[in-house]
C-alpha positions in Angstrom: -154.4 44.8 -72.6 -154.3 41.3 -72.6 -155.3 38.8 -70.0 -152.9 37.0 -68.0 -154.6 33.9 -67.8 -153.0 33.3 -71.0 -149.5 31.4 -71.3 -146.3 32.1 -70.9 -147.3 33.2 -67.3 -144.5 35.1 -64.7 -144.9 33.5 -60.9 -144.9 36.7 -58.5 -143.3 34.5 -55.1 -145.9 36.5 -51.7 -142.2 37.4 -50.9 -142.0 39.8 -53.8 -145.4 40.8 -53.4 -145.1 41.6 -49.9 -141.9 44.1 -50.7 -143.2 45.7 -53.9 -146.3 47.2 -51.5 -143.6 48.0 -49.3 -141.5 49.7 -51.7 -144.5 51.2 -53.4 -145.9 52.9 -50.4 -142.5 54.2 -49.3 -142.0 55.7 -52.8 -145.7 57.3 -52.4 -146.7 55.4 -55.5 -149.0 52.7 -53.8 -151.7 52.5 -56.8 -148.8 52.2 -59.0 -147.6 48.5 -60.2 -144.3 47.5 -61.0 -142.9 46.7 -64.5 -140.1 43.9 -65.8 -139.0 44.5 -68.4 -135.9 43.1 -70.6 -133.4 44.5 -72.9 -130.4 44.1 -74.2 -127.2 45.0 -72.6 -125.4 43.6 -69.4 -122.6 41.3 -69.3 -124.4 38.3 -70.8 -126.6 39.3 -73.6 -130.1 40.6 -72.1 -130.7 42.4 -68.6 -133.8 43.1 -66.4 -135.2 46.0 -65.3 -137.4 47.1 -62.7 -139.5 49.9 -62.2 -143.1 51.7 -60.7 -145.3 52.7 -63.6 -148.7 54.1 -63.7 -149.6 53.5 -67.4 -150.6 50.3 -69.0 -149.5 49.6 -73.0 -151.6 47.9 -75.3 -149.4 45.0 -75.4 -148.8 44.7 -71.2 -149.6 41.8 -69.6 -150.5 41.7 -66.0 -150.1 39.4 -63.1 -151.1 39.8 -59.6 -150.7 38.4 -56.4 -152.0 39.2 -53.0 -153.1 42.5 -54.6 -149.9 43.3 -56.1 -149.6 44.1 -59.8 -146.8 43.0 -62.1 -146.6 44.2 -65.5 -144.6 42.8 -68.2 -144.7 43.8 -72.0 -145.1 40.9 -74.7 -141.6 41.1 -76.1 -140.4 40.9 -72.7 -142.5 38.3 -71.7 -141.5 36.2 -74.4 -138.0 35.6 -72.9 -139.3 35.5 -69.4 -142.1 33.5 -69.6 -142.4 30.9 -66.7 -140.3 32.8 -64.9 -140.6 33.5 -61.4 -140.0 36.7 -59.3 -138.9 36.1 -55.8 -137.6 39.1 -53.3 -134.7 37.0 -51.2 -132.9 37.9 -48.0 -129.7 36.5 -47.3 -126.1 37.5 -45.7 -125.2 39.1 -49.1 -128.0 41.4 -49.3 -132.0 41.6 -49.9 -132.6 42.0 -53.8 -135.6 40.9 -56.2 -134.4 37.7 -58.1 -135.9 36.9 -61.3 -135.8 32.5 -61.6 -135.7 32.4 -65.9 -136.0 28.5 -67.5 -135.2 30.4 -70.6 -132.3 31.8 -69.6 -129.4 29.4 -70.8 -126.5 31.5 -68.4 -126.6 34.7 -66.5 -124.1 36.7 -65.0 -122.5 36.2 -61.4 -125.5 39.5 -59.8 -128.2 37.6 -61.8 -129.2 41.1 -63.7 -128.4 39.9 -66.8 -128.7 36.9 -69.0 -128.1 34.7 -72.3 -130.8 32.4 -74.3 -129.2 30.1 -77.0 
């Protein structure tokens, strides 16, 4: 597994840490961590998705904040790298929001994305 002190890095906002312990203990999966992952698809190229996981891959690369684990694969990470997961509130909804400086566009829901 390798370390995530090493670059490119993925922020984890204490916003989105605070909801993924609340989503994991309401899904009765509060030792599990949650994974990012991208792949291709969506209406601008590449999409991101979410999900609990309990199993660590060889190439994972894990990042923690306030006890919260966030697991993203190397070819992911690779197109997200200095990104920055926030979980936002607002009059259109509550949804995790992923802030890519690789992404060149994204779509108008922000779930998918394009990198010249």
């Amino acid at each position: 597994m390798a370390e995530a002190s090493k670059e490119p890095r993925i922020i984890v906002t204490a916003g989105a840490a605070r909801r993924i312990a609340e989503l994991a203990k309401e899904e009765g999966a509060a030792s599990a961590f949650l994974r990012i992952a991208v792949s291709g698809g969506g209406c601008s190229g590449f999409q991101y998705g979410f999900s609990f996981d309990k199993e660590r891959l060889c190439d994972d690369v894990v990042f923690e904040r306030d006890g919260v684990a966030v697991v993203v694969d190397e070819t992911s990470l690779g197109l997200l790298g200095g990104a920055e997961l926030d979980f936002v509130e607002d009059l259109m909804g509550a949804s995790f929001r992923i802030n890519n400086p690789n992404a060149t566009s994204s779509c108008g829901c922000g779930h998918s994305f394009s990198i010249l």
